[in-house]
MDTraj code that builds the backbone (N, CA, C; nanometers):
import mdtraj as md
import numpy as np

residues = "UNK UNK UNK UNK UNK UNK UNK UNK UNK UNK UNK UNK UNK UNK UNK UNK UNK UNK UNK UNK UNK UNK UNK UNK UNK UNK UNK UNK UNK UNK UNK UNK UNK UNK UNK UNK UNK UNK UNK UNK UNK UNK UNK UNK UNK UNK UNK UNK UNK UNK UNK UNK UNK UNK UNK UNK UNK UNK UNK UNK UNK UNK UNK UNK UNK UNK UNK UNK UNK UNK UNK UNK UNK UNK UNK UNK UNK UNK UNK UNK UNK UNK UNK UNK UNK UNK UNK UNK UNK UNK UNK UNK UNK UNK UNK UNK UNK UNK UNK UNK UNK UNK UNK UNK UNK UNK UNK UNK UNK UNK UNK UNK UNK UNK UNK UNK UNK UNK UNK UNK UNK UNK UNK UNK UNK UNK UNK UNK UNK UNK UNK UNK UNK UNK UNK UNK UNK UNK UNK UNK UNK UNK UNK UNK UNK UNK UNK UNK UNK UNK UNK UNK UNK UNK UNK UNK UNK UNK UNK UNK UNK UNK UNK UNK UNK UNK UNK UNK UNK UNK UNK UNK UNK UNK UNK UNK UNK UNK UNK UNK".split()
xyz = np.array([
    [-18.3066, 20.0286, 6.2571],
    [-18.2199, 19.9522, 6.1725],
    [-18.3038, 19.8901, 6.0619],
    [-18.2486, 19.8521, 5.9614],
    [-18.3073, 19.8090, 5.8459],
    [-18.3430, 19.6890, 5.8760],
    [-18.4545, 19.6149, 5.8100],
    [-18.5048, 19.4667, 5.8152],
    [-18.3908, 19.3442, 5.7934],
    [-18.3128, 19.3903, 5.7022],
    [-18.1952, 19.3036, 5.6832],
    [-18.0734, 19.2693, 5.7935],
    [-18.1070, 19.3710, 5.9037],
    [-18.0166, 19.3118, 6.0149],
    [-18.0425, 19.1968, 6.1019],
    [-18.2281, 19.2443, 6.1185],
    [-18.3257, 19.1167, 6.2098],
    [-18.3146, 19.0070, 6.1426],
    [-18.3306, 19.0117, 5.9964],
    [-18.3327, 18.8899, 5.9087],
    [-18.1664, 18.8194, 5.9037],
    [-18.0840, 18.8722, 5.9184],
    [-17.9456, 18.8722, 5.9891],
    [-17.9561, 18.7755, 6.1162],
    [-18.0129, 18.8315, 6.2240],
    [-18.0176, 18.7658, 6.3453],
    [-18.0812, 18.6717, 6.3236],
    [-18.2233, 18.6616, 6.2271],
    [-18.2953, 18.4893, 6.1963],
    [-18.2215, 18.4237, 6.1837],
    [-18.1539, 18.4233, 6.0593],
    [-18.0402, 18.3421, 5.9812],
    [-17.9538, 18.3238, 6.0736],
    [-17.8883, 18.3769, 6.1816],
    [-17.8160, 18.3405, 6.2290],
    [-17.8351, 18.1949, 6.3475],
    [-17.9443, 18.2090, 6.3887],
    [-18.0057, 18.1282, 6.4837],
    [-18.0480, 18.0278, 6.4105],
    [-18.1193, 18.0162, 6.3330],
    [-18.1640, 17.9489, 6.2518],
    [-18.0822, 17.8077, 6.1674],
    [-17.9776, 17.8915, 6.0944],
    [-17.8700, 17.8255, 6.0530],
    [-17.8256, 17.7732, 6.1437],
    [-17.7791, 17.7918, 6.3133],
    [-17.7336, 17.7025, 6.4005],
    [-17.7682, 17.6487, 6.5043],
    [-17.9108, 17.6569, 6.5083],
    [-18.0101, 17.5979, 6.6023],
    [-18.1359, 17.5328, 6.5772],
    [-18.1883, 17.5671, 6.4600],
    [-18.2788, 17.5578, 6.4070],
    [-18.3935, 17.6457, 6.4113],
    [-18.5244, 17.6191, 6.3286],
    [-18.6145, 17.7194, 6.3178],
    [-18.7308, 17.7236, 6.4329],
    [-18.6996, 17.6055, 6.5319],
    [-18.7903, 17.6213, 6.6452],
    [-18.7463, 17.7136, 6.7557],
    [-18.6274, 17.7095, 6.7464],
    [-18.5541, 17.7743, 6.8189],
    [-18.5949, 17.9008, 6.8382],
    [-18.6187, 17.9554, 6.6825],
    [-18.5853, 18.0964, 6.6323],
    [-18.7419, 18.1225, 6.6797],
    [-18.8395, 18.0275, 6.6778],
    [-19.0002, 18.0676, 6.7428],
    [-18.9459, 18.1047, 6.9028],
    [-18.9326, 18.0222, 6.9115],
    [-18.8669, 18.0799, 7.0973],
    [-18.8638, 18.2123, 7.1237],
    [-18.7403, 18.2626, 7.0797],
    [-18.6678, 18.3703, 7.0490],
    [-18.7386, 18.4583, 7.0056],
    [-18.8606, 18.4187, 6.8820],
    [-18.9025, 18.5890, 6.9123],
    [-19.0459, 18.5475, 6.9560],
    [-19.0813, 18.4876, 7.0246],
    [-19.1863, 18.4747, 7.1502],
    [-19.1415, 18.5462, 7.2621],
    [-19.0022, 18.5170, 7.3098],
    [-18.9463, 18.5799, 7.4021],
    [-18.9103, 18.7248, 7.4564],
    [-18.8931, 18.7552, 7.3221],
    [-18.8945, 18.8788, 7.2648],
    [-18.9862, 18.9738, 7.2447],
    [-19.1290, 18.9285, 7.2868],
    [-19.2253, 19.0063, 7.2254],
    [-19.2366, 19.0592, 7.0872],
    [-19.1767, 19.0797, 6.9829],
    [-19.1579, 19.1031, 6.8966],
    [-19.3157, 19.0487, 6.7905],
    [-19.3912, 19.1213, 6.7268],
    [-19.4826, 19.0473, 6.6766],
    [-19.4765, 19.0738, 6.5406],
    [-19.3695, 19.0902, 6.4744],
    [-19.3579, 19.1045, 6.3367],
    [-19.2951, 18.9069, 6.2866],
    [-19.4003, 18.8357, 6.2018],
    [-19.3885, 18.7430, 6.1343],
    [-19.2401, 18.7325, 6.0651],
    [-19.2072, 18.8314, 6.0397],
    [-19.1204, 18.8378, 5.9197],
    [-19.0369, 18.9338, 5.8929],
    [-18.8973, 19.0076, 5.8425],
    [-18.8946, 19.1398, 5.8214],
    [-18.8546, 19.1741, 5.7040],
    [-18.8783, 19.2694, 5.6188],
    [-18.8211, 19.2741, 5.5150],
    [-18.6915, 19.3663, 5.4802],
    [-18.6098, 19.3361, 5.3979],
    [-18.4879, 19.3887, 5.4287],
    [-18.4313, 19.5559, 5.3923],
    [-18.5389, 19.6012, 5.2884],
    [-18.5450, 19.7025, 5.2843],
    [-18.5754, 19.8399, 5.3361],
    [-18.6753, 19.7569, 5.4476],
    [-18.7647, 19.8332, 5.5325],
    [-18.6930, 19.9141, 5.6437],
    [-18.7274, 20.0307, 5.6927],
    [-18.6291, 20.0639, 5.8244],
    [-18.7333, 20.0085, 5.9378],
    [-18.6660, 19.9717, 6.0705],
    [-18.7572, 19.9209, 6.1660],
    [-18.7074, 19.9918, 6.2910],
    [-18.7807, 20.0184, 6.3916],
    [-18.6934, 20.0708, 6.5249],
    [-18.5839, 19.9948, 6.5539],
    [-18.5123, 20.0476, 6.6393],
    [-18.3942, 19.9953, 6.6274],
    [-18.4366, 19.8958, 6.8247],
    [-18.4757, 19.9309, 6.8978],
    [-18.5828, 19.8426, 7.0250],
    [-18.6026, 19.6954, 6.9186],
    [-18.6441, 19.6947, 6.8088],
    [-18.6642, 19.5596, 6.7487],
    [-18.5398, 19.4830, 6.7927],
    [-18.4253, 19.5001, 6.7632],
    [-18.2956, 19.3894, 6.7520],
    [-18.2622, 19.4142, 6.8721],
    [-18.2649, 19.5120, 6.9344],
    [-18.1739, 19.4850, 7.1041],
    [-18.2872, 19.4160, 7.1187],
    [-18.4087, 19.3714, 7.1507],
    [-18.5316, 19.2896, 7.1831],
    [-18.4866, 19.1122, 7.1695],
    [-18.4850, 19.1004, 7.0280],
    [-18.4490, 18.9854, 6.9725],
    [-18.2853, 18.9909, 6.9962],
    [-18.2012, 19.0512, 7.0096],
    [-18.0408, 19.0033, 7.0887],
    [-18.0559, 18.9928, 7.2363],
    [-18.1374, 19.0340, 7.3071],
    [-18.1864, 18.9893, 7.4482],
    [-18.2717, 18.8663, 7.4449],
    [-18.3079, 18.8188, 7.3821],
    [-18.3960, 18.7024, 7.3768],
    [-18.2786, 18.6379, 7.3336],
    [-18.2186, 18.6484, 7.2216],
    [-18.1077, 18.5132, 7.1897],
    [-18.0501, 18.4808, 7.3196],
    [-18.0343, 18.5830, 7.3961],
    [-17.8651, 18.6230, 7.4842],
    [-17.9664, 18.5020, 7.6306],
    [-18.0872, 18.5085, 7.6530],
    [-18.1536, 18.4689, 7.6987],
    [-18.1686, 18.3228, 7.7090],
    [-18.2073, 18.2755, 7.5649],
    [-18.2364, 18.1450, 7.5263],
    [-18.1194, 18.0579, 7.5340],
    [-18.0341, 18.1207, 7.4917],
    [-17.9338, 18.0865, 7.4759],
    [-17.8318, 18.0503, 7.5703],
    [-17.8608, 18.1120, 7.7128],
    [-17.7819, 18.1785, 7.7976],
    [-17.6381, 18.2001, 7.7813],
    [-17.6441, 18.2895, 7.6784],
    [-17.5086, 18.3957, 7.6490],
    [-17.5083, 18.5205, 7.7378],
    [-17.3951, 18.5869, 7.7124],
    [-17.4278, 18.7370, 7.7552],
    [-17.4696, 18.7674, 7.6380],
    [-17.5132, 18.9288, 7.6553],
    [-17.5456, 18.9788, 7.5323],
    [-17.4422, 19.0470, 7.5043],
    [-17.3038, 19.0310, 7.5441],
    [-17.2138, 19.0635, 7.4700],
    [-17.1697, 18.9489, 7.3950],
    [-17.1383, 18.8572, 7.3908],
    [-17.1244, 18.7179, 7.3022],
    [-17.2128, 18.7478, 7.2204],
    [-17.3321, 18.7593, 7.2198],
    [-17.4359, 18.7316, 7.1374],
    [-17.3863, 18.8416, 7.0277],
    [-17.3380, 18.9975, 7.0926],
    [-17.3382, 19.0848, 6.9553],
    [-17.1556, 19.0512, 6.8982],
    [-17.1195, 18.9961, 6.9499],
    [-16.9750, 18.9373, 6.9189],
    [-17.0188, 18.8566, 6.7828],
    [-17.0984, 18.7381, 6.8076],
    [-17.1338, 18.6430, 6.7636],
    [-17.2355, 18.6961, 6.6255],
    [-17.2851, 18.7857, 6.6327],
    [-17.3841, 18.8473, 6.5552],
    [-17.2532, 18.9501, 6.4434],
    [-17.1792, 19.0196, 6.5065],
    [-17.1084, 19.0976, 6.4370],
    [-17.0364, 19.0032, 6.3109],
    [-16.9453, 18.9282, 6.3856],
    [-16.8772, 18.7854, 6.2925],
    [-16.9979, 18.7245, 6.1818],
    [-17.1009, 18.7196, 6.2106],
    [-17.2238, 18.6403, 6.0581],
    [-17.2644, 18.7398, 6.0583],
    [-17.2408, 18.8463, 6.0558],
    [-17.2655, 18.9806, 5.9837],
    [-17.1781, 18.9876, 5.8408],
    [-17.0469, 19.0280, 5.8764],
    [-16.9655, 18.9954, 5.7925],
    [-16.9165, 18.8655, 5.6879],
    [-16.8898, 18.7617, 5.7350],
    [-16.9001, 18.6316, 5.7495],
    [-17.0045, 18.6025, 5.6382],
    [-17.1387, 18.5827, 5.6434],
    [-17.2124, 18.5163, 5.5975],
    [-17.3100, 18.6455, 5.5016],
    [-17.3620, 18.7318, 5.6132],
    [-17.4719, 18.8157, 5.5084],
    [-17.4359, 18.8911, 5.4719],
    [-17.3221, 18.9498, 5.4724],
    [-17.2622, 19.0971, 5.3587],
    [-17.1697, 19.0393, 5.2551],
    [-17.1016, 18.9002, 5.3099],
    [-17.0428, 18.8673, 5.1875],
    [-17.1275, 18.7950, 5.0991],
    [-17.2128, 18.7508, 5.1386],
    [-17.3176, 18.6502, 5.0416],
    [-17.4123, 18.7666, 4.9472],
    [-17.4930, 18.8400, 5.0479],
    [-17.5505, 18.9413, 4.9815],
    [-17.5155, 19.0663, 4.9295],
    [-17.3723, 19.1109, 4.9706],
    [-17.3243, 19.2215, 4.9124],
    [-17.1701, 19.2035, 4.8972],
    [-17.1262, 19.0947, 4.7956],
    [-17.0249, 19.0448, 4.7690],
    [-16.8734, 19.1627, 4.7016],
    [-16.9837, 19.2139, 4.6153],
    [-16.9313, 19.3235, 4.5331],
    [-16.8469, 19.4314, 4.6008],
    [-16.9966, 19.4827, 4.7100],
    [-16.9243, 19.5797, 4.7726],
    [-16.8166, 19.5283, 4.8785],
    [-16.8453, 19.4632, 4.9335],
    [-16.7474, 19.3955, 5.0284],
    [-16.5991, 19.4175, 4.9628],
    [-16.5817, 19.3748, 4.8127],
    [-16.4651, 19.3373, 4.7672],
    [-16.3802, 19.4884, 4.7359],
    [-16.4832, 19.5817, 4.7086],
    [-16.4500, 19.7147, 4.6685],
    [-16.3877, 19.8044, 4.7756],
    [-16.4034, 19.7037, 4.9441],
    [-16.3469, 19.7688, 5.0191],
    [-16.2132, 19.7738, 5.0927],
    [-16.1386, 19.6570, 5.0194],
    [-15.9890, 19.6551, 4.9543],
    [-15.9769, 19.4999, 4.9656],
    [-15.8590, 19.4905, 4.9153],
    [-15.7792, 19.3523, 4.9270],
    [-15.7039, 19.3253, 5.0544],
    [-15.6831, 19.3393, 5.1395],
    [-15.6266, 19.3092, 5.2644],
    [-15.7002, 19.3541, 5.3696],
    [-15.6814, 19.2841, 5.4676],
    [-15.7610, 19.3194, 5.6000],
    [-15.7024, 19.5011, 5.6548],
    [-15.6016, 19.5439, 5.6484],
    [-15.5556, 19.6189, 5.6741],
    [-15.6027, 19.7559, 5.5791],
    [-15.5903, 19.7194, 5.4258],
    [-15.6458, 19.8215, 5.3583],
    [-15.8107, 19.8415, 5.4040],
    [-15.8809, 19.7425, 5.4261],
    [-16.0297, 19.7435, 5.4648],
    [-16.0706, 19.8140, 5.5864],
    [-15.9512, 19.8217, 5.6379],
    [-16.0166, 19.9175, 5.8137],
    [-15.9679, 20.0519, 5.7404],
    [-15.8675, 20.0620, 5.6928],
    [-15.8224, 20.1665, 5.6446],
    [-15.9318, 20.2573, 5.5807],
    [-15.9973, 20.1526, 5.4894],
    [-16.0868, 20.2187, 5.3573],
    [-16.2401, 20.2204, 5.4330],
    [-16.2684, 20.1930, 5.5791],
    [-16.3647, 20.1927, 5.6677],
    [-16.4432, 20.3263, 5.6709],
    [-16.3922, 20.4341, 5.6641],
    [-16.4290, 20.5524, 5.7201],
    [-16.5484, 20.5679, 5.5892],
    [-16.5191, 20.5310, 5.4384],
    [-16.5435, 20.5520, 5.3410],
    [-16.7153, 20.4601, 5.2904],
    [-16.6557, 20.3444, 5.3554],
    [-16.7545, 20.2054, 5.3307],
    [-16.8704, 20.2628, 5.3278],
    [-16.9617, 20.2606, 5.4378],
    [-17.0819, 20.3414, 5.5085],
    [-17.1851, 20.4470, 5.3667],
    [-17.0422, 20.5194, 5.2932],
    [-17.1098, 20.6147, 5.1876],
    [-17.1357, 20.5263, 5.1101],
    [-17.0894, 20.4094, 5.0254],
    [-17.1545, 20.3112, 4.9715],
    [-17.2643, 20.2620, 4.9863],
    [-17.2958, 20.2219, 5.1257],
    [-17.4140, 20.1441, 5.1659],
    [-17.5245, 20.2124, 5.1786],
    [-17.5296, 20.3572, 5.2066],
    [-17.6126, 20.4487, 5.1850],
    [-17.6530, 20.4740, 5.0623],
    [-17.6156, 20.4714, 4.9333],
    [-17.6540, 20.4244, 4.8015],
    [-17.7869, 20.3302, 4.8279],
    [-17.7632, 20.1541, 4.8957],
    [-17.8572, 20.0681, 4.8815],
    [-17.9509, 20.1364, 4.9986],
    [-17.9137, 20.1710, 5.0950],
    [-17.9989, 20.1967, 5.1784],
    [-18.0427, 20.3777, 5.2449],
    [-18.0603, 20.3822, 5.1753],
    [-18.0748, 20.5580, 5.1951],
    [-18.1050, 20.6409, 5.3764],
    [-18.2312, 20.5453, 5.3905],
    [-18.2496, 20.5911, 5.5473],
    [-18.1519, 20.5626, 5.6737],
    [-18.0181, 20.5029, 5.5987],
    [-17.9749, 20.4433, 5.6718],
    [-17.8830, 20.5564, 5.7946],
    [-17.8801, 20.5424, 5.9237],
    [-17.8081, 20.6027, 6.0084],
    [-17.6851, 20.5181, 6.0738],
    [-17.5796, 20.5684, 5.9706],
    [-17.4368, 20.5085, 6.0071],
    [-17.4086, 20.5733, 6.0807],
    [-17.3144, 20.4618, 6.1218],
    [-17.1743, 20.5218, 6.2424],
    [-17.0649, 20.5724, 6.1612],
    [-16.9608, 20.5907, 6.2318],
    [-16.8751, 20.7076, 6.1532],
    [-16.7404, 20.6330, 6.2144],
    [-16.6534, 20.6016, 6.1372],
    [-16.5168, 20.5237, 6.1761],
    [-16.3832, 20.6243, 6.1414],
    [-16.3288, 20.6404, 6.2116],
    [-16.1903, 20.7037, 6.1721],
    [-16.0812, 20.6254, 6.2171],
    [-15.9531, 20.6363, 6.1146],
    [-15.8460, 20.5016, 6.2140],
    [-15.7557, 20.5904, 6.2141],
    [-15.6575, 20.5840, 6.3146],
    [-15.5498, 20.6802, 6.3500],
    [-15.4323, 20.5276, 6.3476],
    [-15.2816, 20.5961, 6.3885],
    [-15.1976, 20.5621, 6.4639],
    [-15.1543, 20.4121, 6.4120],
    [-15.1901, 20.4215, 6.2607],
    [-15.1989, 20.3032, 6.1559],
    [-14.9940, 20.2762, 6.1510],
    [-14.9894, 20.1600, 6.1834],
    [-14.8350, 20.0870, 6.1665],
    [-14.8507, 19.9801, 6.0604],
    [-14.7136, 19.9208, 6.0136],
    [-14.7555, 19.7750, 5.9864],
    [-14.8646, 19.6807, 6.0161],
    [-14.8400, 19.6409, 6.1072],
    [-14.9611, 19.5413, 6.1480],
    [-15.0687, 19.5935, 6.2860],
    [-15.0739, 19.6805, 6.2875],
    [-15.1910, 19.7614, 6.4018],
    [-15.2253, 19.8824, 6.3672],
    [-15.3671, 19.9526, 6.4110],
    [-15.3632, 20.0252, 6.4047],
    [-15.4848, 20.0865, 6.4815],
    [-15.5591, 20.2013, 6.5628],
    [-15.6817, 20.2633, 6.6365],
    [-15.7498, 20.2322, 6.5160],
    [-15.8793, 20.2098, 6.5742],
    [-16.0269, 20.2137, 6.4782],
    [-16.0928, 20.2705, 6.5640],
    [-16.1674, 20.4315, 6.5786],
    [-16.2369, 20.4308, 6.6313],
    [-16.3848, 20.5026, 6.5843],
    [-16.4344, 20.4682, 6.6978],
    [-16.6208, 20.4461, 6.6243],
    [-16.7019, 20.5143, 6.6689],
    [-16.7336, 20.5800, 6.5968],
    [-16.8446, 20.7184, 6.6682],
    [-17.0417, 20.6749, 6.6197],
    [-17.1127, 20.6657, 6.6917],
    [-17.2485, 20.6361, 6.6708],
    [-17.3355, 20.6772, 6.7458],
    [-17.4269, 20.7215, 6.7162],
    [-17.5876, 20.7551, 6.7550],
    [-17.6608, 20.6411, 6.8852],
    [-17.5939, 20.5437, 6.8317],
    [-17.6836, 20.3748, 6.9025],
    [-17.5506, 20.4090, 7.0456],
    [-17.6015, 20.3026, 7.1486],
    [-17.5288, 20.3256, 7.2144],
    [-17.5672, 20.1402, 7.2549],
    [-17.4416, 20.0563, 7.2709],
    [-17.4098, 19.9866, 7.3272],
    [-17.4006, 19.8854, 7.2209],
    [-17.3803, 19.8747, 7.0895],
    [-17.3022, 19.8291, 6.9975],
    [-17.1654, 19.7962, 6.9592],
    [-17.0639, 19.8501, 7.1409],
    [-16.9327, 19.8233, 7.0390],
    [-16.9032, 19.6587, 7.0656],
    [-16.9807, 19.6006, 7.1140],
    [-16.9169, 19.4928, 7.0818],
    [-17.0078, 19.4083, 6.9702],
    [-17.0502, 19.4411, 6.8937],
    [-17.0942, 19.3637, 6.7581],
    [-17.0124, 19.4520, 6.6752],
    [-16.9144, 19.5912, 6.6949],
    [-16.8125, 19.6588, 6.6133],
    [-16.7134, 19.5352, 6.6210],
    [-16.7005, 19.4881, 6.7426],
    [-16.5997, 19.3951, 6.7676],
    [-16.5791, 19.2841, 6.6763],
    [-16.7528, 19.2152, 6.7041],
    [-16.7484, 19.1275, 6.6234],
    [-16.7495, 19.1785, 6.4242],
    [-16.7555, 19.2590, 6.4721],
    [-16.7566, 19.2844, 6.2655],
    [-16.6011, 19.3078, 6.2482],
    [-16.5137, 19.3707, 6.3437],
    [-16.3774, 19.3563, 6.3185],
    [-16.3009, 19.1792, 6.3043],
    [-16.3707, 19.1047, 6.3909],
    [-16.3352, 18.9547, 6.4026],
    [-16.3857, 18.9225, 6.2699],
    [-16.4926, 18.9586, 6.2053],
    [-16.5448, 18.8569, 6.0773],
    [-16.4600, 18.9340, 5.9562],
    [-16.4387, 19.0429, 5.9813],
    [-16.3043, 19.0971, 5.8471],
    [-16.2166, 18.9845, 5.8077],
    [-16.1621, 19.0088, 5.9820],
    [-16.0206, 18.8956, 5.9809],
    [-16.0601, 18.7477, 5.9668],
    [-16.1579, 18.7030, 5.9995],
    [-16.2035, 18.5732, 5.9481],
    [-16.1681, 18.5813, 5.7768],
    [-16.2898, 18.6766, 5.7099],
    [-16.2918, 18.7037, 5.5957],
    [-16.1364, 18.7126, 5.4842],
    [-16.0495, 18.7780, 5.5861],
    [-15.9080, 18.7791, 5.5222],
    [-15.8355, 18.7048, 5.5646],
    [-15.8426, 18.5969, 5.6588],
    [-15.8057, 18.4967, 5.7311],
    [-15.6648, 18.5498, 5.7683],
    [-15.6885, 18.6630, 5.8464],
    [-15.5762, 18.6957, 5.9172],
    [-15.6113, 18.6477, 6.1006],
    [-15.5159, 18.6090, 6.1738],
    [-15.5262, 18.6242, 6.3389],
    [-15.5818, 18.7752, 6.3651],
    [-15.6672, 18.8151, 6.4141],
    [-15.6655, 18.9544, 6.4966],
    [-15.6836, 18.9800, 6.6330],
    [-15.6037, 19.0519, 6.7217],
    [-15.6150, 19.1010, 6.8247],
    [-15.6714, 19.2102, 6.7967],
    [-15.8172, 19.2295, 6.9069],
    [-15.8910, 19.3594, 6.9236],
    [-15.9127, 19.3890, 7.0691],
    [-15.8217, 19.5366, 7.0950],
    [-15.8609, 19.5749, 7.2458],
    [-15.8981, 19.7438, 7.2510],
    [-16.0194, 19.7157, 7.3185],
    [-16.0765, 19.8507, 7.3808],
    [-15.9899, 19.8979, 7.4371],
    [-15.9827, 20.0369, 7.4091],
    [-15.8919, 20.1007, 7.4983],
    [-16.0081, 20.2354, 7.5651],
    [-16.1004, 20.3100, 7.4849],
    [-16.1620, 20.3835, 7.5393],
    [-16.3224, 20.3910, 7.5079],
    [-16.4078, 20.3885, 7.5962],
    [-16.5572, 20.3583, 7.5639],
    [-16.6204, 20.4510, 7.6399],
    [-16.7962, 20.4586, 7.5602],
    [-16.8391, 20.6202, 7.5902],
    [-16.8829, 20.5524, 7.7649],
    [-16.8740, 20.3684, 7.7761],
    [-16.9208, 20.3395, 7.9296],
    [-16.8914, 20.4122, 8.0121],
    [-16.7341, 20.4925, 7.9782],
    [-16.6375, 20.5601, 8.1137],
    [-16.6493, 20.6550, 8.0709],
    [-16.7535, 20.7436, 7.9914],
    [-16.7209, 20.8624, 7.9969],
    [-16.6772, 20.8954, 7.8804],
    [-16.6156, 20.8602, 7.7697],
    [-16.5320, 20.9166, 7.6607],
    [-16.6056, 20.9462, 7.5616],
    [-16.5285, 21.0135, 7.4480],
    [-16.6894, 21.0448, 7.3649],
    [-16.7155, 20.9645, 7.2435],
    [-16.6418, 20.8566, 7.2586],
    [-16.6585, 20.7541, 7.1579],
    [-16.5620, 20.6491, 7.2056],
    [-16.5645, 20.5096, 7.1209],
    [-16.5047, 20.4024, 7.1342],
    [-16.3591, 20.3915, 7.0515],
    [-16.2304, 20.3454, 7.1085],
    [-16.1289, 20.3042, 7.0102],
    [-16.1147, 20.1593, 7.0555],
    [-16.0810, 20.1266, 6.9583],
    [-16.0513, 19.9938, 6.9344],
    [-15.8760, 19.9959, 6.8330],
    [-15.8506, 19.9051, 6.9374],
    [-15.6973, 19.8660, 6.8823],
    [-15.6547, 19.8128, 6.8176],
    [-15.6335, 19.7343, 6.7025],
    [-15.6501, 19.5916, 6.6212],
    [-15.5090, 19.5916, 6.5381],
    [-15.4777, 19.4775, 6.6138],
    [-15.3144, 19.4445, 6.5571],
    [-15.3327, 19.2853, 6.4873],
    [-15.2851, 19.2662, 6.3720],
    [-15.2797, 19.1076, 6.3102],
    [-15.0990, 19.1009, 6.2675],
])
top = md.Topology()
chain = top.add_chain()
for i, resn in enumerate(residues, 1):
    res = top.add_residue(resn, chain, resSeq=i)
    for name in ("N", "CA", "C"):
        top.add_atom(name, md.element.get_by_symbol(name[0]), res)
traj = md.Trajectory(xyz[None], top)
């Protein structure tokens, strides 16, 4: 993953715990990079490392933690730092899952090495519709979760999000249900 996700997880701790905290955390972590930069690609063992140390310090699960991480994903560092694109990916929460499948080719522009996941939404109504999420990483869908929660923050809509199928049981990807 790129440096800008770890620097993601700083900021996140940081901003709500403070910066001693965040020494903890990546003491805990083993992690011996000072710093990361956001351009950089880094193994991706870096952030499950440092989301096991939060989930740790913290005593969260590390599903909260990527809940919690997904939401100031959206929330704080893509709209602050990539305002533009954010906005280009529609005006309603609904057009934005919609226009999801698409997003990803954008961000590959800023970030070239980047290895996205792949979103397709089916079974789209009024107010619900499948999102589901195909990826390389495996045990990310719940920071998908939380990036679906920080949309709807973002569009300040209510959202209900329920798993219906995950590769845990076998399937060959994740859907997610999301009705506002």
């Amino acid at each position: 993953m790129y440096g800008i996700v770890n620097k993601a997880i700083q900021d996140l701790v940081t901003s709500n715990f403070g910066e001693e905290k965040w020494e903890i955390i990546l003491e805990k972590s083993g992690i011996e990079e000072d710093f990361f930069i956001s351009g950089e690609a880094y193994d991706d063992a870096i952030t499950f490392k440092l989301a096991q140390a939060v989930s740790e310090e913290m005593n969260l699960s590390l599903q909260e933690v990527l809940i919690a991480f997904g939401e100031w994903w959206v929330v704080k560092t893509t709209k602050e730092k990539y305002g533009g694109l954010m906005e280009s990916g529609g005006s309603t929460f609904k057009e934005f899952l919609i226009n999801l499948p698409l997003f990803h080719n954008r961000v590959m522009l800023i970030y070239p090495k980047l290895t996205p996941p792949e979103f397709k939404v089916s079974d789209i109504s009024e107010n619900n519709l499948n999102l589901h999420y195909f990826s390389k990483r495996e045990g990310l869908q719940e920071f998908v979760r939380g990036l679906i929660q920080g949309l709807a923050i973002m569009f300040g809509v209510s959202a209900t999000i329920t798993l219906l199928q995950t590769r845990d049981l076998g399937d060959s990807h994740e859907i997610f249900n999301v009705s506002w």
